[in-house]
N, C-alpha and C positions, 0 to 999 in steps of 0.2 A: 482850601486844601492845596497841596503844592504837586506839580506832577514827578515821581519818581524820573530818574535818570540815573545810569551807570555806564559805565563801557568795563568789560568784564576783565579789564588790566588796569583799573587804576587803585592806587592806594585807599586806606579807609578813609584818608583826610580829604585828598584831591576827590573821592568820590562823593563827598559832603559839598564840599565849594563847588563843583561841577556842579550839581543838582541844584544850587541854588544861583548859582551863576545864570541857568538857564532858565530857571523859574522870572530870574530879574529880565531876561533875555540880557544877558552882557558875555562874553567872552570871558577868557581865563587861560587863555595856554601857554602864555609866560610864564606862569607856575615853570612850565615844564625845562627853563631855560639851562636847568645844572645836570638835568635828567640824563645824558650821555655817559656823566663819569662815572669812573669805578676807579676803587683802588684796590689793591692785597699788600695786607701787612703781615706781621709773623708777630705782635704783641701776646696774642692770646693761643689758647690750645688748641682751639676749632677754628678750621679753615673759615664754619660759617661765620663766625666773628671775627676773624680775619678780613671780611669783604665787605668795602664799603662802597653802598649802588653810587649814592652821589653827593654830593655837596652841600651841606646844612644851609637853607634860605628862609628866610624868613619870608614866608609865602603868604602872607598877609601883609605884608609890605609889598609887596610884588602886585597883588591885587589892585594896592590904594595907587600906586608908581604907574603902571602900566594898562590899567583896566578900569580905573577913576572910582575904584568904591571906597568909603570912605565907612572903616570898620570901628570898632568900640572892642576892647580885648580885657577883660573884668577877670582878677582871680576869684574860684568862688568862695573860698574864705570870707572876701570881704560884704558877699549878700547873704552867706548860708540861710540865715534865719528869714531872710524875705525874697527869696529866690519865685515864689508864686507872685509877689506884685512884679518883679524884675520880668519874669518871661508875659505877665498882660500887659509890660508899658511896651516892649519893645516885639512882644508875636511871635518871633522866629529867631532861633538862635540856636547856633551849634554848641555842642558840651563836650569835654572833653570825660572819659571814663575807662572802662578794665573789662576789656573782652570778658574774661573771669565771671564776671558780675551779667555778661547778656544773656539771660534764658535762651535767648532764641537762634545764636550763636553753633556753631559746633565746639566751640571754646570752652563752652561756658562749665566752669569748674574745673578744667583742665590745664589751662595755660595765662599768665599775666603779662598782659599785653595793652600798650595804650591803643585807646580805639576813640571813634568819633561819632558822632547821633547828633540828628539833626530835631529838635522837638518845637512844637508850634504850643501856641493856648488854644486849651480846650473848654476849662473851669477850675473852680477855686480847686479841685481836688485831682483832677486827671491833664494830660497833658497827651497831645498825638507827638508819636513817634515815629521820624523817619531813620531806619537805616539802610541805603543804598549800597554799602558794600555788600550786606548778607540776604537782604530782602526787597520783594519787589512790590511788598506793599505796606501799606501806613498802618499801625497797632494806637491802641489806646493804651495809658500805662500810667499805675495812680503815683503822683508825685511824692508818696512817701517812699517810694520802693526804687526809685531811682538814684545810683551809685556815681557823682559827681565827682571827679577826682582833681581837678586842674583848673585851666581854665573854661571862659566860657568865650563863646565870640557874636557880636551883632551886626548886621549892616545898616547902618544909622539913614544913606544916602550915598549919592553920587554924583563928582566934579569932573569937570573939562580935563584931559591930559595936557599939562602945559609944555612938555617939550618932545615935540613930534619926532619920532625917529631916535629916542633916548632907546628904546624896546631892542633897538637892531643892538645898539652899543654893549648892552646885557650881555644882549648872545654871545657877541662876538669874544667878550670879557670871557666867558665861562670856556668858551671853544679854546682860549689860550691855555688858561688852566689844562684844562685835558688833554690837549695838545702835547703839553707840556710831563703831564705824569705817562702818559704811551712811550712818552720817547726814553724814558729812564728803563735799563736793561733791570733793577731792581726788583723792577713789578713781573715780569717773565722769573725770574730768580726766585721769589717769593710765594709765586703759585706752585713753583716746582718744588721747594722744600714743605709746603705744607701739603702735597700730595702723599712726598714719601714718608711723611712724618704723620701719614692720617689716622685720628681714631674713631674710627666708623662710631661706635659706641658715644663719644662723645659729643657727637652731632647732634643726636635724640635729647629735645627735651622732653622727658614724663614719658607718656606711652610711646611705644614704636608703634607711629604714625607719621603717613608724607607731609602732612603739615607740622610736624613739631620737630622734624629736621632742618635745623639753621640752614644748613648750608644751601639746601634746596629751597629753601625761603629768597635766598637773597639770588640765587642765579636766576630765578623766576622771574625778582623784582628788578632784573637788570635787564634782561630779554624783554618785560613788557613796556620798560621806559624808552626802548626805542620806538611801540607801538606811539608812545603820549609824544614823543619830539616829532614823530612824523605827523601828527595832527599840530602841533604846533608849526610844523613848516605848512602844513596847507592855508593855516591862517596869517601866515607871511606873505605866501604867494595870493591869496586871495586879494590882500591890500595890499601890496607893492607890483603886483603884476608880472610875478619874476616864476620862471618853471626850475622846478629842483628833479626831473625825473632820473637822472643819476642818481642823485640822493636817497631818493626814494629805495630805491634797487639796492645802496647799499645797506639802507638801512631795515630793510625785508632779509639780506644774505645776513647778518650779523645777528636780525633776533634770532631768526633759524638756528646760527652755530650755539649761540646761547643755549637754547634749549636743546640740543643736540649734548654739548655739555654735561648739563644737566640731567640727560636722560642715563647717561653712560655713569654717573654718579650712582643715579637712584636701581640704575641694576647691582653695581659693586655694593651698595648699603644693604640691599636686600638679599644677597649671597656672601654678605660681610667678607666681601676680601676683596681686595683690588692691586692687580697685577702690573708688573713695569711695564706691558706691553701695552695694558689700558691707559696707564699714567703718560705713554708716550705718545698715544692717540690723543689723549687729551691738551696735552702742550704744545701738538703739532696745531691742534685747530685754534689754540690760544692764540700762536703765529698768526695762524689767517685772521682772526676777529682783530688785530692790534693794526695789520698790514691795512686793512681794509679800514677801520676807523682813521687811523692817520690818514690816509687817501680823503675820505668823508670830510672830514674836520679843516684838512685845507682847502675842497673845491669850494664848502660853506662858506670859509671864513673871506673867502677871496671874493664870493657871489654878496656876503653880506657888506661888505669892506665896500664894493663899487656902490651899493647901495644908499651910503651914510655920507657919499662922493658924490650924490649927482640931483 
């Protein structure tokens, strides 16, 4: 049996590898390297789709690069029909599936969402079920009734990292990117048009419920990726020896403003109106969260930078 693990901010998927990261006893928090950024666009109608937390990575690549595991990534198309010998050759393997489809979910039947589950062999008919983002403990679940949608993923074993100190150069890469979209006045411009252009109503997906509000989905998932970069710096410091307690601080003031944000949102949604005076509170503390990240981003990049020097 594998032991549960969560931390109650991380996504469905990073909360799948996490638990099994620890079950291997191996680390993972390179995952978290793109985790800082965010962007606002003005493509779509809802500001919540407008906001994008961070930078698409291929995080199973990140794993095999910086963490030494060496994964197997299967569509399930191509096992459907033997998917019960597939999970006894190899025990333990994540699925990809559709919140929609989890009983056990708050979702379930409500909202279509890619989600992630962790399942072990049990026998030729049932299979144990782990999932870490909603649950804190293991379910049995007979293999006909399970909703596979995607792929699947295995950890086959694990290699030597061959190039020591490749992990800082990541960061450092992704810290320029962001770096780099903070300093464009575009992104201040574009929160602010999709404020006064906001359609409360069309935030809601399905029931008016705080989870099927985009936008309050994604301010959430931005505020707690500063939670995951800051356990990612403690595993920096841990092996490099180096103290980030500035960092820290900022990166505690900035989830705060986030969810402060976010809260001043979820009162205008729920009194469906929102005021210039609110929209001007809100952009004033957008100022402070950009001032203070740009601050962050360069004493990083500057701490990581001597680092890859000496």
């Amino acid at each position: 049996m594998l032991r549960m693990f969560n931390k109650g901010y991380y996504n469905c998927l990073d909360a799948n590898i996490a638990m099994l990261a620890k079950n291997y006893d191996k680390s993972y928090h390179y995952l978290f390297g793109s985790y800082l950024y965010f962007d606002i666009r003005q493509n779509y109608k809802t500001l919540g789709l407008n906001i994008l937390p961070y930078y698409e990575i291929n995080k199973f690549q990140v794993l095999e690069q910086y963490h030494g595991f060496q994964i197997n990534i299967i569509e399930y198309d191509k096992i459907h029909g033997a998917f019960n010998e597939f999970l006894f050759k190899y025990k333990t393997v994540v699925i990809e599936t559709d919140v929609y489809n989890c009983r056990w979910s708050k979702l379930f039947k409500k909202s279509h969402n890619t989600h992630y589950l962790i399942l072990t062999y049990k026998n030729k008919n049932e299979c144990n079920c782990y999932d870490p983002y909603f649950l804190k403990d293991v379910f049995s679940v007979s293999l006909t009734s399970l909703y596979i949608s995607g792929i699947i993923c295995t950890v086959s074993g694990f290699h030597d990292i061959e190039n020591k100190g490749a992990e800082l150069c990541h960061l450092i890469v992704h810290i320029g990117k962001y770096k780099r979209v903070l300093q464009q006045k575009c992104i201040y411009t574009a929160l602010a048009n999709n404020l006064y252009n906001l359609d409360i109503k069309a935030e809601i997906e399905g029931e008016f419920d705080v989870n099927n509000i985009v936008v309050l989905r994604k301010l959430k998932q931005i505020a707690d990726n500063r939670q995951c970069y800051k356990e990612l710096l403690y595993e920096v410091s841990g092996k490099y020896g180096i103290t980030f307690e500035k960092e820290y601080k900022i990166l505690d003031d900035t989830y705060n403003e986030w969810l402060r944000f976010r809260m001043i949102l979820l009162k205008s949604i729920y009194q469906n109106s929102l005021s210039e005076k609110t929209i001007e509170a809100i952009l004033s503390g957008f100022k402070l969260i950009i001032e203070k990240e740009l601050t962050f981003l360069q004493s990083l990049e500057n701490k990581l930078t001597s680092l890859t020097r000496s």
